[in-house]
C-alpha positions as CSV (number, residue, x, y, z in Angstrom):
1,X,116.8,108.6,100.8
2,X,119.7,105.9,100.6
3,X,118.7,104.4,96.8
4,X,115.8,102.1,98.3
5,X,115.5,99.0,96.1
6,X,113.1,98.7,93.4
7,X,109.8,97.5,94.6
8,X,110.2,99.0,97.9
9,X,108.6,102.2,96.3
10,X,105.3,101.2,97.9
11,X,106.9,101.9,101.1
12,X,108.4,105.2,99.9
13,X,105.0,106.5,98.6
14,X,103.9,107.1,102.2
15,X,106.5,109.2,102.7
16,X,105.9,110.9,99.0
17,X,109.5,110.3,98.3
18,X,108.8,108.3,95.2
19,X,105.1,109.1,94.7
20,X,105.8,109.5,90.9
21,X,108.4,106.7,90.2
22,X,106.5,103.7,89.6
C-alpha cells in the first residue's frame, strides 16, 4: 500500500485493501 490517491479506492477495493474507506 503506498498512500494510493483518493478516488483510486475503486481500484483498491478489488484487492480489499480499502473495502471500507469510501
Amino acid at each position: 500500500m503506498s498512500s494510493p490517491p483518493i478516488g483510486d479506492f475503486q481500484t483498491i477495493e478489488s484487492e480489499g485493501t480499502l473495502s471500507t474507506t469510501e
